[in-house]
C-alpha positions, -999 to 999 in steps of 0.1 A, spaced: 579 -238 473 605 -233 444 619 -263 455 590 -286 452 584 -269 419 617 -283 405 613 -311 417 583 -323 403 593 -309 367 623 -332 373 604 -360 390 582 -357 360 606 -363 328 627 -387 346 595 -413 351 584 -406 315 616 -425 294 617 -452 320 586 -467 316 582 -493 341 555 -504 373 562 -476 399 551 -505 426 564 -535 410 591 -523 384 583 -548 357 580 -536 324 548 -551 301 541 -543 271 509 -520 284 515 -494 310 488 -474 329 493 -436 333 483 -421 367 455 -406 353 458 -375 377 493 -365 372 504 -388 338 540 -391 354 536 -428 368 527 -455 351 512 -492 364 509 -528 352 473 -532 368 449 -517 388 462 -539 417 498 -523 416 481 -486 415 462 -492 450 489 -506 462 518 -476 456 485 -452 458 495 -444 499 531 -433 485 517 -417 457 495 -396 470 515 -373 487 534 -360 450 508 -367 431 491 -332 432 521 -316 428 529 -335 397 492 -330 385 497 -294 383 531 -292 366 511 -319 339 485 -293 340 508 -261 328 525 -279 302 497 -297 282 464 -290 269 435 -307 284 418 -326 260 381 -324 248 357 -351 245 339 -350 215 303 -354 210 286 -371 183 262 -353 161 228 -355 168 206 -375 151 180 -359 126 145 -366 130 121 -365 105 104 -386 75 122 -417 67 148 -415 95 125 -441 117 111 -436 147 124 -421 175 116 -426 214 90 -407 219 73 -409 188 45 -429 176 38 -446 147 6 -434 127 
């Protein structure tokens, strides 16, 4: 299992400097990150299903050594909206 370990770490930074299409190896301007592991990167949604079959199998792995070393991030809400006099009416409210 310490073997698969160190190999994902090194797996990991070796696909983040190169960044080209793991299926198709061409390098656009805009790359997709696997969003599971964010150690792969894709031209289009076509070249992900397609390299998904050998994918899969590190992608786990990978996941969880992404998952040790970063923070997950938060979505942030928006603040609600205030109800009141002058601020309209709202969805449920009617107009008197």
């Amino acid at each position: 299992m310490a073997e698969r370990t160190g190999e994902a770490s090194s797996s990991s930074t070796h696909a983040a400097p190169s960044l080209a299409c793991a299926q198709c190896a061409s390098t656009p301007d805009s790359l997709k990150q696997c969003l599971k592991c964010h150690s792969v990167h894709y031209c289009n949604r076509d070249c992900q299903k397609a390299h998904f079959k050998t994918h899969k199998k590190e992608c786990a792995g990978l996941a969880q050594e992404y998952g040790k070393t970063h923070e997950p991030k938060m979505a942030s809400r928006a603040p609600p909206r205030e109800t009141g006099k002058g601020k309209g009416i709202g969805k449920w409210e009617v107009s008197v």
